[in-house]
C-alpha positions as CSV (number, residue, x, y, z in Angstrom):
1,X,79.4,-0.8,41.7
2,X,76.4,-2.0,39.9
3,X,75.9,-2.4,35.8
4,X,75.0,1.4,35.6
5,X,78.2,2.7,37.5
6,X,76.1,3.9,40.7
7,X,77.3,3.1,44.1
8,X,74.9,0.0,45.6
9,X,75.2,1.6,49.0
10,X,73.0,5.0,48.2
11,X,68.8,4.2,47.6
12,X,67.8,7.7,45.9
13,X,69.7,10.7,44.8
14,X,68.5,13.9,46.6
15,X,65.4,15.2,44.7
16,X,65.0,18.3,42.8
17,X,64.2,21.6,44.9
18,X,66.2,20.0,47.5
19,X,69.4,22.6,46.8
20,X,69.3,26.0,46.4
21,X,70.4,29.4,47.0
22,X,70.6,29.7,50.4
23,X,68.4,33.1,50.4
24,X,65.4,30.9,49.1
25,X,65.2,28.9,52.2
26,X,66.3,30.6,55.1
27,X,67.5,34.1,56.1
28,X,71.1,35.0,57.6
29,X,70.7,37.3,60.7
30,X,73.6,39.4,62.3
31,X,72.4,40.4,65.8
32,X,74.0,42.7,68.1
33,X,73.5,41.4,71.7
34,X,73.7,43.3,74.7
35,X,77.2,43.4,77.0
36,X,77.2,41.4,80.0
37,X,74.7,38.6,77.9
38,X,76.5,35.0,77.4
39,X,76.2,33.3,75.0
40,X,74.7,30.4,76.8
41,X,71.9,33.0,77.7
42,X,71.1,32.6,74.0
43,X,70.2,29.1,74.6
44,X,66.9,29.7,76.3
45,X,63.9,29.4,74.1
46,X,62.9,32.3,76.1
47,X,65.6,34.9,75.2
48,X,64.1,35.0,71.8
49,X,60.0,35.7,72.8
50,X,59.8,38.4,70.4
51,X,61.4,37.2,67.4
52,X,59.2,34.1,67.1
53,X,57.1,36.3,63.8
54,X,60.6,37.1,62.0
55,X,62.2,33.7,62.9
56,X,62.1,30.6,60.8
57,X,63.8,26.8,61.4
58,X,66.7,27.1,59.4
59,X,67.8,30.5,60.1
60,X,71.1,31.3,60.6
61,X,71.9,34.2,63.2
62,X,75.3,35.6,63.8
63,X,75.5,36.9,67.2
64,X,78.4,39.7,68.0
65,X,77.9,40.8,71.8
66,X,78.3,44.3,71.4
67,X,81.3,44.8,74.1
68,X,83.3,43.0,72.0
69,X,83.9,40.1,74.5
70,X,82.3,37.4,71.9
71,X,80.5,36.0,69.3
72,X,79.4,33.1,68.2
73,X,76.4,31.4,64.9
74,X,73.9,29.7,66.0
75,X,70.6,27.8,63.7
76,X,67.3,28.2,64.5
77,X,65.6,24.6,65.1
78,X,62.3,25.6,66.5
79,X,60.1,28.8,66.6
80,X,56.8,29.1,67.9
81,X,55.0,32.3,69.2
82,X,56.7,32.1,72.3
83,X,59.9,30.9,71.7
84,X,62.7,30.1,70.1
85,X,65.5,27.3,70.0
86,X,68.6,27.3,68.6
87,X,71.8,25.5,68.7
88,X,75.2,26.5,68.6
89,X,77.4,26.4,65.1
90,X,80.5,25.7,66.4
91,X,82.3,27.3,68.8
92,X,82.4,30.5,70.9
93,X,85.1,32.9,69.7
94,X,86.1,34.9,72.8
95,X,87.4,38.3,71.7
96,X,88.3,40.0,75.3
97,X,90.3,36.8,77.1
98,X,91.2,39.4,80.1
99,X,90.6,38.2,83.7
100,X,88.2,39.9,85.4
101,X,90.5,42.4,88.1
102,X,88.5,43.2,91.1
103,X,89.4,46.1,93.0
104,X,87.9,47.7,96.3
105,X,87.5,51.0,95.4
106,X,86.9,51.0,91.7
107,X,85.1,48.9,88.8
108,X,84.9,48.6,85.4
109,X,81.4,48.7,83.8
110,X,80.4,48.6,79.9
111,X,78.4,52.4,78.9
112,X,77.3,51.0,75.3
113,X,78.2,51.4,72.3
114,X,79.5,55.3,72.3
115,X,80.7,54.9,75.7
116,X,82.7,51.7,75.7
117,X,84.4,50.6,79.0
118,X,84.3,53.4,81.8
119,X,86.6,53.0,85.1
120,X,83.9,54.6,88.0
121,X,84.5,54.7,91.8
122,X,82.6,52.3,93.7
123,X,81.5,54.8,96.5
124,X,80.2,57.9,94.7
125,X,79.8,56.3,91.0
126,X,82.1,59.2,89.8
127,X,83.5,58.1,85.9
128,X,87.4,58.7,85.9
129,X,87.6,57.9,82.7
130,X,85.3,56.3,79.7
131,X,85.9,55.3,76.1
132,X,87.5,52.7,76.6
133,X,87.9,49.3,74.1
134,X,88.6,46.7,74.6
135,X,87.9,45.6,77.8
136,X,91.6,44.9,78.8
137,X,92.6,48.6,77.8
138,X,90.1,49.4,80.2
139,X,92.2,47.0,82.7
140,X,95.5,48.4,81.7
141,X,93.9,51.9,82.6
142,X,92.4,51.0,85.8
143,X,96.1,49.1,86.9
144,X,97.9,52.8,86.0
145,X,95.1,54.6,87.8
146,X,95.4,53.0,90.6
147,X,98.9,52.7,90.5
148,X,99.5,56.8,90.8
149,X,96.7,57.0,93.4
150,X,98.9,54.8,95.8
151,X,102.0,57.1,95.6
């Protein structure tokens, strides 16, 4: 400590304008990204072309793939006209931890938002059933299905 009571360690105290509300400096952005995306896919400058007008370093952007599989925050670190990089806040929260099932005669696939999960036949691409969520109901559905099929 020195005669005034300050720390010796510390040169300057942050300067005024320095701390604010965090609307005044950058913008918090929930984003809905599209199934079958990862989130490493959010990594490439590329992935964010045309956002690089709305986008600012700083930003914040909290990404919730829409099949409900994961979402994760990422900042924005760089924008220019044709791209945009970010890094990852943290970690990936995976939602849907069910392991992929594959079956020869019938697949899950994701319809969007008011269709959910749908369980289709491979060979004709004939829905047996849609409106599924989360993906492991769709699972659960597809085991049962196939189940009665087999006798």
């Amino acid at each position: 400590m020195t005669e005034n009571g300050h720390d010796k360690k510390f040169k300057s105290a942050l300067h005024m304008g320095r701390c604010s509300p965090s609307g005044h400096k950058w913008n918090r952005y929930d984003v809905t990204i599209p199934a079958e995306t990862n989130p490493e896919d959010l990594l490439d400058p590329h992935y964010w072309r045309h956002y690089g007008a709305l986008l600012k370093p700083s930003d914040i952007l909290e990404c919730f793939c829409d099949d409900g599989s994961w979402e994760a925050s990422y900042r924005v670190m760089f924008v220019s006209r044709a791209e945009v990089k970010l890094s990852l806040r943290g970690e990936v929260v995976r939602h849907d931890k069910t392991p992929d099932e594959e079956s020869d005669t019938h697949e899950i696939k994701w319809g969007g938002p008011a269709v959910k999960f749908r369980i289709q036949r491979k060979d004709t691409g004939e829905v047996i059933r849609d409106g599924l969520y989360p993906k492991s109901e769709a699972y659960n559905f597809m085991r049962q299905h196939l189940q009665s099929i087999q006798g």
